[in-house]
C-alpha positions in Angstrom: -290.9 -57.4 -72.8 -292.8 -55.3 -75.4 -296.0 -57.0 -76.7 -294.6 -56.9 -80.3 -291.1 -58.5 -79.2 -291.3 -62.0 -80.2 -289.4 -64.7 -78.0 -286.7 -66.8 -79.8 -288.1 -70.4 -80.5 -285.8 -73.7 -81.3 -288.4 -73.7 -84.6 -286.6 -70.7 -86.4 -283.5 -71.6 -88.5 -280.1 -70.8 -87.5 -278.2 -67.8 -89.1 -275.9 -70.5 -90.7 -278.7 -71.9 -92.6 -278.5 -68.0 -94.5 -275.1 -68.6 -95.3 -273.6 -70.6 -97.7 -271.1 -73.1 -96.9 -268.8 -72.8 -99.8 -268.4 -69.4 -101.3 -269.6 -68.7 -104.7 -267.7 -67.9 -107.8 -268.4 -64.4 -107.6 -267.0 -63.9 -104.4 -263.8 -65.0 -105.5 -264.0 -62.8 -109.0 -263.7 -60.2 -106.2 -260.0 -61.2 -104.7 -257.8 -59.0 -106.0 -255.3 -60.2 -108.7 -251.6 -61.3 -107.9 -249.5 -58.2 -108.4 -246.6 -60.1 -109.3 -248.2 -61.9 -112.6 -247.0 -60.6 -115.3 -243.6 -59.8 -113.9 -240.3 -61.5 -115.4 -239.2 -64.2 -113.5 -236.3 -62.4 -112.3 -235.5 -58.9 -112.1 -232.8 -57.6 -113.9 -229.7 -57.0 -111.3 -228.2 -53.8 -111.2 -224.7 -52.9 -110.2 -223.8 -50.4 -107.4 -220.7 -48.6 -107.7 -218.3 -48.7 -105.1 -215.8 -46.9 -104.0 -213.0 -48.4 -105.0 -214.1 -47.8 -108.5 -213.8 -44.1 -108.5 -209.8 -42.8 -108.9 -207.6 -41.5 -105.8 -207.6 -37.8 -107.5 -211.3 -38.0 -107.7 -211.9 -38.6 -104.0 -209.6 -36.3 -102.8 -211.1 -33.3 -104.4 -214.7 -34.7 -103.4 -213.8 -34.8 -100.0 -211.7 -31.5 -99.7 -214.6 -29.5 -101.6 -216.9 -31.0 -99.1 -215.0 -30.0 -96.1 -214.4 -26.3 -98.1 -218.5 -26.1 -98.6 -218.9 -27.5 -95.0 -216.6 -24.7 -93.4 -218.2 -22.1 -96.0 -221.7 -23.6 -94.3 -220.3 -23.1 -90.6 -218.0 -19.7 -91.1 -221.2 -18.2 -93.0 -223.9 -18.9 -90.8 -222.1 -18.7 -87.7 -221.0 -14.9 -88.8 -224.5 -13.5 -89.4 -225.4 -15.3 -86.0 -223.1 -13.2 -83.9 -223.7 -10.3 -86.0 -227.8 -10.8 -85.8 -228.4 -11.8 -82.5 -225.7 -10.6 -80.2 -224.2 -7.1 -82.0 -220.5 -8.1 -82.1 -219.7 -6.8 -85.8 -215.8 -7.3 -86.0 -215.8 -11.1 -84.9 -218.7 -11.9 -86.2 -218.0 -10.4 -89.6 -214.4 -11.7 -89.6 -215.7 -15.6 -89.4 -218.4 -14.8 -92.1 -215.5 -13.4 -94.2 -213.8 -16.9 -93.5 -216.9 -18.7 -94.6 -217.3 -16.5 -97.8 -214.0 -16.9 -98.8 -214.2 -20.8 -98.4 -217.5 -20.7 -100.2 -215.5 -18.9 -103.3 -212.5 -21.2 -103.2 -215.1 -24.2 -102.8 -216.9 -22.7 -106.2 -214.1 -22.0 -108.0 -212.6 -25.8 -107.2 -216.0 -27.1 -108.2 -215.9 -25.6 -111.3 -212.7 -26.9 -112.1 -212.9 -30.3 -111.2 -216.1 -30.4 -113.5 -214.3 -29.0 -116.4 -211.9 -31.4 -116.1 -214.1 -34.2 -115.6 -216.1 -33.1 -118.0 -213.5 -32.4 -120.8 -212.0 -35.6 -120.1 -215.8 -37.6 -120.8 -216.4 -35.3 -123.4 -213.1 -36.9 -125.4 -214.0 -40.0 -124.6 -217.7 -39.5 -126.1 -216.3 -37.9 -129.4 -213.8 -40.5 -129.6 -217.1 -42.9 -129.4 -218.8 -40.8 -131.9 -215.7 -41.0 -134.2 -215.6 -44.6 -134.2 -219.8 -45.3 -134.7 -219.2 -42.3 -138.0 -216.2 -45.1 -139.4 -218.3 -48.2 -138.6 -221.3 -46.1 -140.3 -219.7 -44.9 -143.9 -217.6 -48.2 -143.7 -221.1 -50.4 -143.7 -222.4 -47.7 -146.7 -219.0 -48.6 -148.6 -219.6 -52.3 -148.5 -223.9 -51.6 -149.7 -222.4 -49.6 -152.9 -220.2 -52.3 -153.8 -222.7 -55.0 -153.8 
């Protein structure tokens, strides 16, 4: 033992005697807050669509442009593939021609179903627009009279 090492005796106090048995108050101050105070008891429920709410017309042109873009996807890719890495120009051209033409009829079927779509929700928002204008100069009408 070094001459400065001194040996343990039963007079020092235990480490426990540092501590102190209950924690104080500003131990606690530094818990960190409840995230959920504050919140609303419950939160507001949203609804997810399913699909039975969407129309038959509307699902069968999703699903047939999806398998149009999909075959665009495969044709396309596929094509410069065989062209790139292995040379063979006519077959490998002839599928990316397949792909390219899917891609265009996919595009030009995408556009349409969106202007349809669209026309159709653009009625429906005018038609809303139409009735708030009534209820609007209606609700003036009635103020002028009184």
């Amino acid at each position: 033992m070094a001459p400065d090492d001194s040996t343990p005796d039963d007079t020092d106090p235990p480490d426990t005697d540092l501590l102190p048995e209950d924690p104080p108050e500003a131990e606690a101050d530094l818990l960190p807050d409840d995230p959920s105070e504050g919140l609303a008891p419950d939160p507001p429920q949203v609804s997810v669509p399913s699909e039975e709410d969407a129309p038959t017309a509307v699902k069968k042109e999703f699903w047939s442009l999806v398998l149009l873009f999909n075959v665009a996807l495969f044709g396309m890719s596929l094509g410069i593939m065989l062209v790139g890495f292995e040379g063979r120009w006519e077959f490998g051209g002839a599928i990316f021609a397949v792909g390219a033409f899917a891609f265009a009829r996919g595009w030009y079927g995408y556009r349409k179903a969106t202007s349809t779509l669209g026309d159709s929700d653009d009625a429906t928002d005018a038609d809303d627009a139409e009735r708030e204008a009534s209820d609007g100069t209606t609700d003036d009408a009635e103020l002028q009279k009184d």
